[in-house]
Every structure is written in structure tokens, then in C-alpha cells.
C-alpha positions, 0 to 999 in steps of 0.5 A: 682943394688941395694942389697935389701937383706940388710937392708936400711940404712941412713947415715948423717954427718956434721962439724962445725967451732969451731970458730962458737961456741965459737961466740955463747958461747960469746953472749949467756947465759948458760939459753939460751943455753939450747934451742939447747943443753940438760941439760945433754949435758952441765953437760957432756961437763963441763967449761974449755979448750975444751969446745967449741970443744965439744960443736961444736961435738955436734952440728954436731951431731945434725946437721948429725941427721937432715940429716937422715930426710931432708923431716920432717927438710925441712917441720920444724917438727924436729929440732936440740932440738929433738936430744941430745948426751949423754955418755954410761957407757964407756963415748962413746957417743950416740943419745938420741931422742925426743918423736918427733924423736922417731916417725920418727925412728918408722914411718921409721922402724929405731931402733936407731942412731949411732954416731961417734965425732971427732974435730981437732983445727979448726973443729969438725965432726959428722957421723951417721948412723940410722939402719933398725929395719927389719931384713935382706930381701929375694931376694922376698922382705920377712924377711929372719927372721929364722922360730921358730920350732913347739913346745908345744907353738906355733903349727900349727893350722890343720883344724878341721876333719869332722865327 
């Protein structure tokens, strides 16, 4: 049985063939490139060695993201363009999504997506994870949120005494 006093939870993961990228780098300009990837993902990836493999960690990513909504991917209201990978402040990297696919993690209850990059010779790996934005759930299927005590603030509202 299914423990629903955690909050849900869901999980994508794809690999991409590094060869597959290095095609695409071969017959495509660095213009059009920027109908899959963001400005920012090319700025961060750079030129030279490696280029491809990080590219193709990318396009996993994406890839993966899709994978958390199969239902709006299959019907093509979400793309690959609505997810984009960019570094935080200690260079780990992250998911930054459209307005489009901010709609779904709203519409879902979602807060953000997490990912994981990896790459070997061969093949690079993308794994993420979009979390519930409700907190954990009571065995009656209610918020097990933490009550904020009565205080100048906040009061419980008493029935009016009758005359």
C-alpha cells in the first residue's frame, strides 16, 4: 500500500548517445541550435573538448523533464524548449522552466525540478526529480503543516455575546 503520508513525487531519467550530438553539431548552425538549447546553455557549455558530451547532458535533461509530464508531452503542449539547464552559484546545475512549464508545476502543485548530469565516453545521463509543493500529508489525507499558535495576530474568531 501506498504511503500517503509522504508528499508525491516524480522522477524522470533519460541517456543520450554523445555520437547523436556530435551529428547534430555537425549539420547544425550555432543559430539554429538555439531552437533546442537556451542562450544561456550555449554560453555556459562553451567551444572545445567536451563540448558534446555536455550538450548531450543537457539534452537529457530535457529529455527527463518531459518524462514528469507524459500526458501534456504526448498531447505536444510542452517541449524540450520549455526546460533549460542552467549553473547556480557553485556551478551545480539546475532546471529553469518556461512560462509553460511553470504552469504545469503550478497546475500539478510541484515547487521545482531537481536534476542530476552525468556523461561517460559514450553517453551522457540526466535524472530528475519534481517535488510536491504540499507539505507532508496526515494518514486522513489533510496537511500535517504545524498550526501557528493564537496570538495578537491571528485570534480565533468567538461568536458574537448576545445581549
Amino acid at each position: 500500500m501506498a504511503d500517503i503520508t509522504r508528499p508525491l513525487t516524480r522522477c524522470g531519467i533519460d541517456t543520450v548517445e554523445i555520437a547523436r550530438v556530435e551529428r547534430l553539431l555537425l549539420r547544425t548552425s550555432t543559430e539554429n541550435l538555439i531552437e533546442l538549447f537556451s542562450r544561456v546553455e550555449l554560453s555556459d557549455i562553451g567551444e572545445g573538448p567536451g563540448r558534446a558530451a555536455r550538450l548531450a547532458a543537457r539534452l537529457a535533461a530535457k529529455e527527463a523533464c518531459l518524462k514528469l509530464f507524459p500526458r501534456e508531452t504526448g498531447r505536444g503542449l510542452i517541449g524540450p524548449e520549455d526546460f533549460s539547464v542552467a549553473l547556480d552559484g557553485y556551478g551545480a546545475p539546475r532546471i529553469v522552466c518556461s512560462p509553460r512549464a511553470q504552469q504545469l508545476l503550478a497546475r500539478y502543485c510541484l515547487s521545482a525540478i531537481a536534476v542530476s548530469l552525468t556523461h561517460t565516453r559514450t553517453s551522457a545521463s540526466a535524472v530528475t526529480v519534481a517535488e510536491s509543493a504540499r507539505g507532508p500529508m496526515s494518514s486522513r489525507g489533510r496537511s500535517r503543516r504545524p498550526r501557528l499558535p493564537a496570538g495578537p495576530a491571528r485570534r480565533p474568531i468567538r461568536p458574537a455575546s448576545s445581549p
